[in-house]
C-alpha positions in Angstrom: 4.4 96.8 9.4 1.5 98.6 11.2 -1.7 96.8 11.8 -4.1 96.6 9.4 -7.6 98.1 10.4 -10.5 95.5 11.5 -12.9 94.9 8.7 -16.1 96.8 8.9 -19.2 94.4 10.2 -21.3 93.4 7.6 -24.5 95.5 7.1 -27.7 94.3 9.2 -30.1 92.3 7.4 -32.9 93.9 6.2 -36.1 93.8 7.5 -38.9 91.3 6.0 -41.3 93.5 3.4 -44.3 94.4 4.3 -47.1 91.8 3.7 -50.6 90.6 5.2 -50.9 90.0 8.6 -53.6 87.4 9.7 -55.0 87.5 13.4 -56.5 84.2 14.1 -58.2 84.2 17.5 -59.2 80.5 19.1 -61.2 80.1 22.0 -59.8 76.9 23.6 -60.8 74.8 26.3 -57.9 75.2 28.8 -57.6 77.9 31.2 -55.0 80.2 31.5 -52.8 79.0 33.9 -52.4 76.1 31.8 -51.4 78.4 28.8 -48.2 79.3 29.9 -45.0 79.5 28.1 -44.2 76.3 27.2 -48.3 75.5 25.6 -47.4 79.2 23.5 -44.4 78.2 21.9 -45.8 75.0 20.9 -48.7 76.5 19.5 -46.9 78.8 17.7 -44.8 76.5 16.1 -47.9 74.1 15.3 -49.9 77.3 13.6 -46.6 78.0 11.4 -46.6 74.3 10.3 -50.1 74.4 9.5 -50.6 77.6 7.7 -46.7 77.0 6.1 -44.9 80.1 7.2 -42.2 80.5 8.7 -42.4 80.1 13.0 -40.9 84.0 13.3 -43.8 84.7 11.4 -46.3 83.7 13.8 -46.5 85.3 17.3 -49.0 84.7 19.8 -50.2 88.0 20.9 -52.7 87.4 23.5 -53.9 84.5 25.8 -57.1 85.5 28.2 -59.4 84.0 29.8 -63.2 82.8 28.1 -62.1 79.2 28.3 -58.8 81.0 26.7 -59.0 83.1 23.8 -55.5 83.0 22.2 -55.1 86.1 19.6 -52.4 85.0 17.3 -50.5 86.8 14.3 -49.1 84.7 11.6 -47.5 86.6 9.2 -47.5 85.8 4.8 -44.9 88.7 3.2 -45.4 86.8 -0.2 -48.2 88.7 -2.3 -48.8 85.1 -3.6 -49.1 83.0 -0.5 -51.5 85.1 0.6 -54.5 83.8 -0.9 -53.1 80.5 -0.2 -53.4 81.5 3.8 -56.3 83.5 3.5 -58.4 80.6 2.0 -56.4 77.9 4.4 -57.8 80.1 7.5 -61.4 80.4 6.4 -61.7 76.9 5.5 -60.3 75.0 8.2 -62.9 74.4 10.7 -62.4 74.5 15.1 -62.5 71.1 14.6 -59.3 70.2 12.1 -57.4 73.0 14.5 -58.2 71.1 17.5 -56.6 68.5 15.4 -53.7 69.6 14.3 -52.9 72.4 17.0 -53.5 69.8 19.5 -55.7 71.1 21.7 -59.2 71.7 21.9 -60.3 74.7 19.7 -64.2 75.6 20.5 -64.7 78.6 18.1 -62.1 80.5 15.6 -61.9 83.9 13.9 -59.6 85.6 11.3 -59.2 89.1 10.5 -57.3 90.5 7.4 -54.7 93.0 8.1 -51.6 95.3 6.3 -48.6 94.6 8.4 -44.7 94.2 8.8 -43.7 91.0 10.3 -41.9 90.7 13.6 -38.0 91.6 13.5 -35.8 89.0 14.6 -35.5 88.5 18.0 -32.8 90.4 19.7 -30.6 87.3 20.5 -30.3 86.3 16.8 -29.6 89.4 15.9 -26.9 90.0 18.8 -25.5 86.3 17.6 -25.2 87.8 14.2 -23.3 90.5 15.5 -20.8 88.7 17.8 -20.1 86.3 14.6 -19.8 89.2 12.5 -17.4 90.2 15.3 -15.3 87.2 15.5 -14.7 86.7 12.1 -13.5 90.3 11.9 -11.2 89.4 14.9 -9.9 86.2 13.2 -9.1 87.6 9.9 -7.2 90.9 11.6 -5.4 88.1 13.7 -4.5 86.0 10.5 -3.4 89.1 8.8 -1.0 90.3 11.5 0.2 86.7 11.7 1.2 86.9 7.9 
């Protein structure tokens, strides 16, 4: 019998809604060359645990020097968690930051915006794509088997 045709790949996933976009920027005493890749991810993962989002959520935008001001995005695409963010952010003081962030925060500021959150990095989504490719390839290969 002739081959059956490879299963299309499953649609991409679609793109987190539109939500509120919080920019927090923290002047921290560090420098820059201290603030390298390594101190980012780990900050970004200790702002997501704090303000409860999700870590692709929060993306550090901006580290220069002042001490170092770090500009940082977190993300909230939940009409209803935003409040809960919003008020998290303008009551936490430098001082529980420092805290919980691990390192010391001198001075913090948060701005309010519309925004769409960060698409998923191009390696998750080019893993998706390869599995989506694989299983294709393994259910053609079963299928000619049979």
């Amino acid at each position: 019998p002739p081959p059956r045709p490879l299963p299309s790949p499953p649609p991409p996933s679609p793109s987190p809604p539109p939500g509120t976009a919080f920019t927090l920027s923290l002047t921290i005493a560090s420098t820059v060359a201290e603030f390298g890749d390594e101190a980012r991810a780990s900050l970004a993962n200790k702002l997501a645990e704090f303000f409860g989002v999700d870590e692709s959520y929060v993306a550090i935008e901006s580290v220069t020097a002042a001490s170092v001001v770090v500009i940082a995005s977190i993300f909230e695409s939940s009409q209803a968690g935003d409040a809960g963010v919003a008020a998290l952010m303008e009551q936490t003081t430098a001082a529980e930051l420092s805290s919980a962030l691990g390192v010391p925060v001198e001075a913090k500021a948060v701005r309010k915006t519309n925004a769409t959150p960060p698409s998923a990095p191009p390696l998750a989504a080019a893993a998706a794509v390869a599995a989506a490719a694989a299983a294709a390839v393994a259910v053609a290969a079963a299928a000619a088997a049979a």
